[in-house]
C-alpha positions as CSV (number, residue, x, y, z in Angstrom):
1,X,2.3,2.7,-6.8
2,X,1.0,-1.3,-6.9
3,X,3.6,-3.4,-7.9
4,X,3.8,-3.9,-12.0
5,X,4.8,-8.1,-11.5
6,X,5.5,-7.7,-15.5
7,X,8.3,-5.0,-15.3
8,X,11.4,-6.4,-15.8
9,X,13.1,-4.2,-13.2
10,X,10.8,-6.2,-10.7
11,X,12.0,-9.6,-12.1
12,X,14.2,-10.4,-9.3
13,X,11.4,-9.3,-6.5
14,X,10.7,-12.8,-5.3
15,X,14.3,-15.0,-5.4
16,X,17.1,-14.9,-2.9
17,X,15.5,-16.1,-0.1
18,X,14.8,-19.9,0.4
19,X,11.5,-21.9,2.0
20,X,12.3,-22.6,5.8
21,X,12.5,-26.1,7.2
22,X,9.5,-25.2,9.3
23,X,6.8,-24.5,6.1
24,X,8.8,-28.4,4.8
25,X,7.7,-29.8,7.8
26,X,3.5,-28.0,7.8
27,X,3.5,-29.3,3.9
28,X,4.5,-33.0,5.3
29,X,2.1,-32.9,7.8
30,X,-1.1,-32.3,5.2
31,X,0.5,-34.6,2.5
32,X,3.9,-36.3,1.3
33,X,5.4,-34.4,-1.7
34,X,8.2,-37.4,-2.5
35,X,7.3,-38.9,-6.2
36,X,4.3,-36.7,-6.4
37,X,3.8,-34.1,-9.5
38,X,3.3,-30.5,-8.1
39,X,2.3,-27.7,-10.1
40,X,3.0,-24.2,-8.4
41,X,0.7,-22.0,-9.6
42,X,1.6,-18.3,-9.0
43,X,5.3,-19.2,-8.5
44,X,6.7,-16.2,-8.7
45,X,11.2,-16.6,-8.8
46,X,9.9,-20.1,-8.3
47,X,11.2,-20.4,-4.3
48,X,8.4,-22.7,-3.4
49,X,8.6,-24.5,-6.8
50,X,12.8,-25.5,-5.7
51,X,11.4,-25.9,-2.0
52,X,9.0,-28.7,-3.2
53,X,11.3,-29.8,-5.8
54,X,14.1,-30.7,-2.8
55,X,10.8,-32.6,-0.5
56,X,11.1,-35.0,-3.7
57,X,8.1,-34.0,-5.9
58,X,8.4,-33.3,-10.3
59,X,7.4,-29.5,-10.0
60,X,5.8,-27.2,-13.0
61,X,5.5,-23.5,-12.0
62,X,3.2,-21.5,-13.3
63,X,3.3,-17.2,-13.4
64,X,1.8,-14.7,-15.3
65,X,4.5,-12.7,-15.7
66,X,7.5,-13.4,-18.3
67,X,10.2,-12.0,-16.2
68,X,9.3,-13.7,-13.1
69,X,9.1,-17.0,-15.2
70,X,12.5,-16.3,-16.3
71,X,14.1,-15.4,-12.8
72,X,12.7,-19.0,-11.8
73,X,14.3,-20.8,-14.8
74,X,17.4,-18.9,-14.3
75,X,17.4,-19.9,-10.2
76,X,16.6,-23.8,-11.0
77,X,19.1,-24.3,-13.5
78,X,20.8,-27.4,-13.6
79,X,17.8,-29.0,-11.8
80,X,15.9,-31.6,-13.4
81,X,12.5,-32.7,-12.7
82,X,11.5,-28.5,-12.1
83,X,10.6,-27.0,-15.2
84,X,8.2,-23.2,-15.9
85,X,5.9,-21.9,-17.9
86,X,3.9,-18.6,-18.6
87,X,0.5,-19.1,-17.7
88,X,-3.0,-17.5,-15.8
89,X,-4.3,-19.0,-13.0
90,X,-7.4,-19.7,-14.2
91,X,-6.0,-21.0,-17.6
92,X,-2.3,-22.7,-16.6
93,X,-2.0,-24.8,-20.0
94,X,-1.5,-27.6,-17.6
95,X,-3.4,-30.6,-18.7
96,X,-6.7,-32.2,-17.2
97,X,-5.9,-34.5,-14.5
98,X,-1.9,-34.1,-14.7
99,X,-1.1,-33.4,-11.1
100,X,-1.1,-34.5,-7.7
101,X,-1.2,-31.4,-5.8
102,X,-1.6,-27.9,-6.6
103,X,0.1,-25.3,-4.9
104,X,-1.3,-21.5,-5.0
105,X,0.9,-19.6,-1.8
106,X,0.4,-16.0,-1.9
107,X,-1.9,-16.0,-4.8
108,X,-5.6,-15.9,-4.2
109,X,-5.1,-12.1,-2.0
110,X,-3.9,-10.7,-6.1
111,X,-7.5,-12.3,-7.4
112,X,-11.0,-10.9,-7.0
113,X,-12.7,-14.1,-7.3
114,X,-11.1,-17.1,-6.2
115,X,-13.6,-20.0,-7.9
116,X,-12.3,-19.6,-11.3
117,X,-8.7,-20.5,-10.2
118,X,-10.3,-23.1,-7.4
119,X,-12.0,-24.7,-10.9
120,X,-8.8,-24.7,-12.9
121,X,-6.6,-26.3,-10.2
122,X,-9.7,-29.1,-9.5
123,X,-9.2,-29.5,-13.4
124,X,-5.7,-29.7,-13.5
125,X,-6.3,-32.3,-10.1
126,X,-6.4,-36.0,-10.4
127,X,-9.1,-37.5,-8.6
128,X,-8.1,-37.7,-5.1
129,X,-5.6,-35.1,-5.8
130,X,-4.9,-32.3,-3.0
131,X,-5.2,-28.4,-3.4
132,X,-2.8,-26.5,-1.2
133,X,-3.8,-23.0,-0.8
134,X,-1.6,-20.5,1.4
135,X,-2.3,-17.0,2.3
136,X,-2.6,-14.2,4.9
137,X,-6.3,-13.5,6.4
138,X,-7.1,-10.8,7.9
139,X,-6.6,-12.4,11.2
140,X,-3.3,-12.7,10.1
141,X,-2.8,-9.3,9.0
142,X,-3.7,-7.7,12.1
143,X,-0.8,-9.0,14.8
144,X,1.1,-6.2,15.9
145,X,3.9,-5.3,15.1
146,X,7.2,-6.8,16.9
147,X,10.8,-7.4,16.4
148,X,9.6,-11.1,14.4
149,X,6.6,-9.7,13.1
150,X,8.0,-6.8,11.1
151,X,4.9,-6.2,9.0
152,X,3.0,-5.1,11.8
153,X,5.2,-1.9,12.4
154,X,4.5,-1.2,8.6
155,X,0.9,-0.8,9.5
156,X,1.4,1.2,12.6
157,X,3.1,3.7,11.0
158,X,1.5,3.9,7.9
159,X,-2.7,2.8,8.6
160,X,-3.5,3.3,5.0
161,X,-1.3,-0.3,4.2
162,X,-3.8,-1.8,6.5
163,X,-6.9,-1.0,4.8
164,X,-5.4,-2.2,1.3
165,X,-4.0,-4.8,3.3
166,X,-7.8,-5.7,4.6
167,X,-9.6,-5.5,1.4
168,X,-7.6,-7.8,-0.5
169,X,-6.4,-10.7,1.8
170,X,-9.4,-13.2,1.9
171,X,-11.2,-14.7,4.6
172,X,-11.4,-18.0,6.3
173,X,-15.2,-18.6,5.1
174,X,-14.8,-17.3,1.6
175,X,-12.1,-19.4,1.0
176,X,-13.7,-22.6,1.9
177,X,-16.9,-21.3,0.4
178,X,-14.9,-20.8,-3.3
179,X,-13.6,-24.4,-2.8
180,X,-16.8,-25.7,-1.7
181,X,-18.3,-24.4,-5.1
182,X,-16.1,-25.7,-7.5
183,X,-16.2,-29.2,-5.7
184,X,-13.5,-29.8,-3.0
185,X,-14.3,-31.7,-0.1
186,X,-12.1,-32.6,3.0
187,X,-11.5,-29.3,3.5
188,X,-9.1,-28.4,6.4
189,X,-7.4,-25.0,7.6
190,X,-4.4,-24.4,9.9
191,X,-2.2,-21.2,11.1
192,X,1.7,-21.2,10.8
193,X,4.4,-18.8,11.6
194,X,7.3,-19.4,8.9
195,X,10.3,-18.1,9.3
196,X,11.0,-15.6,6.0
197,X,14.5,-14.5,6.5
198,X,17.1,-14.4,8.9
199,X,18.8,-11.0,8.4
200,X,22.9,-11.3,9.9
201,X,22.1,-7.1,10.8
202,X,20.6,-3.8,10.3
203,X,22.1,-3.4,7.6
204,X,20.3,-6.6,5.5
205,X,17.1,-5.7,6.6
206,X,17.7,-2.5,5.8
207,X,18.7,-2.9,1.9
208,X,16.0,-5.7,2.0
209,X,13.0,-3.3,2.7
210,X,14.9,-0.8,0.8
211,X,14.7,-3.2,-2.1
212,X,11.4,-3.6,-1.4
213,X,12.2,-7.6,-1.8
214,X,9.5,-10.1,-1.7
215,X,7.6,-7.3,-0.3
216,X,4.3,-6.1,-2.6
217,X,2.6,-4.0,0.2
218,X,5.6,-1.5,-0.4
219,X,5.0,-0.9,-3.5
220,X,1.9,1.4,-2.2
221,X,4.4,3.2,-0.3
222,X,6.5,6.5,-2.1
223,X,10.0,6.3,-1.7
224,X,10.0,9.3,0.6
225,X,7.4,6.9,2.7
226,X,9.5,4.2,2.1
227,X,12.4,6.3,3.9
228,X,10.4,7.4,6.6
229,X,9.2,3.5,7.2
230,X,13.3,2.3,7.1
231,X,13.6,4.3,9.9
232,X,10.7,3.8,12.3
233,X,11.3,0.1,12.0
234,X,15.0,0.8,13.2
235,X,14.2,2.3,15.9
236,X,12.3,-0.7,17.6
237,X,14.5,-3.5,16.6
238,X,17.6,-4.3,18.6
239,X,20.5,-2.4,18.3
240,X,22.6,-5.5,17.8
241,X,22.4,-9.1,16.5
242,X,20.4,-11.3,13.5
243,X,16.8,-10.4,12.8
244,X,15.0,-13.6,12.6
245,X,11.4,-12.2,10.3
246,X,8.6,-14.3,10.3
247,X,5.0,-13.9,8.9
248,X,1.7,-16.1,10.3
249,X,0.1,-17.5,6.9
250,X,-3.1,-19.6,6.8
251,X,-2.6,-22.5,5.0
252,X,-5.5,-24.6,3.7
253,X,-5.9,-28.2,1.9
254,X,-8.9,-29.5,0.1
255,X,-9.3,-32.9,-1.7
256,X,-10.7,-33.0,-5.6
């Protein structure tokens, strides 16, 4: 039941939610977006391709998927300087040595190679330029569950998620051997907990996961699962107040 990102009925998966102040302040700290050209590859409902847009920086995003390309357009318009396109992420159509940084946030954890897309962002790189690469690992994945860390509950009550889980999110050492190959240097690694979404009650959270927003690992699930899932995660929230979600990403950045 893996998520079809070209169905139109999942066009709207990944909008509605906006980047947090805290991921704003992790991307100043590796480089300054403000008057750089960003290309966002993987952009989904474009959320990170806005997010960069506000820190200042002339933003292409780049999706596979027609709908998704069209929720983005439809969620920056009016902006200027932000534009999309349809587009793989080993062949973006962007051209050679257009852009200051490249951008690929939950991207490389869809791919079973990651040195093809590696070689198409250092293409699309100036010299000097700065690849951004943000995932889970498997690090990551395992943190228990926890009134923040909702994903973890998802796992404890269904362990199959955790092995798909597992087997697609990439590893510390084959990420920096991928960029090693296709010629980055500098290349640095940190952890960060960014806040997803504050939910004002039950009740959000609830139609959010019901929804199945933003949320691919679902997708495995039936909706009877899905169901069953709603409510084990009720029971070990608090009964009253906001849910504040957050999810620990890796976050590398190599030089080209």
């Amino acid at each position: 039941m893996a998520i079809d990102f070209h169905s139109k009925s999942n066009r709207n998966t990944y909008i509605g939610r906006h980047a947090d102040a805290g991921w704003a302040e992790a991307i100043r700290r590796i480089d300054d977006p403000a008057g750089k050209r960003v290309a966002d590859i993987g952009c989904g409902g474009g959320i990170y391709s806005r997010a960069w847009h506000a820190l200042g920086a002339e933003v292409v995003g780049v999706d596979f998927s027609e709908p998704m390309v069209a929720a983005a357009r439809e969620q920056a318009a009016g902006l200027s300087q932000i534009s999309f396109r349809q587009g793989d992420a080993t062949a973006t159509g962007l051209p050679a040595a257009s852009r200051d940084i490249v951008f690929e946030r939950a991207l490389i954890h869809h791919l079973e190679d990651y040195t093809a897309c590696f070689a198409e962002a250092r293409r699309v790189l100036v010299a000097g330029g700065r690849l951004i690469v943000q995932d889970r690992t498997p690090d990551d994945v395992r943190l228990p569950g926890s009134p923040a860390h909702l994903r973890g509950y998802f796992f404890e009550r269904f362990p199959r998620l955790l092995t798909v889980e597992l087997a697609r999110r990439p590893t510390d050492a084959a990420v920096r051997d991928a960029l090693l190959a296709t010629g980055f240097r500098d290349i640095e690694g940190v952890t960060l907990w960014e806040l997803r979404k504050t939910h004002g009650d039950w009740e959000g959270l609830k139609q959010d996961l019901t929804n199945r927003t933003g949320r691919s690992i679902l997708h495995d699930l039936s909706d009877d699962e899905l169901a069953e899932l709603i409510l084990f995660v009720e029971k070990r929230l608090p009964a009253d107040g906001p849910i504040v979600e957050k999810d620990r990403w890796t976050v590398w950045s190599a030089v080209a």
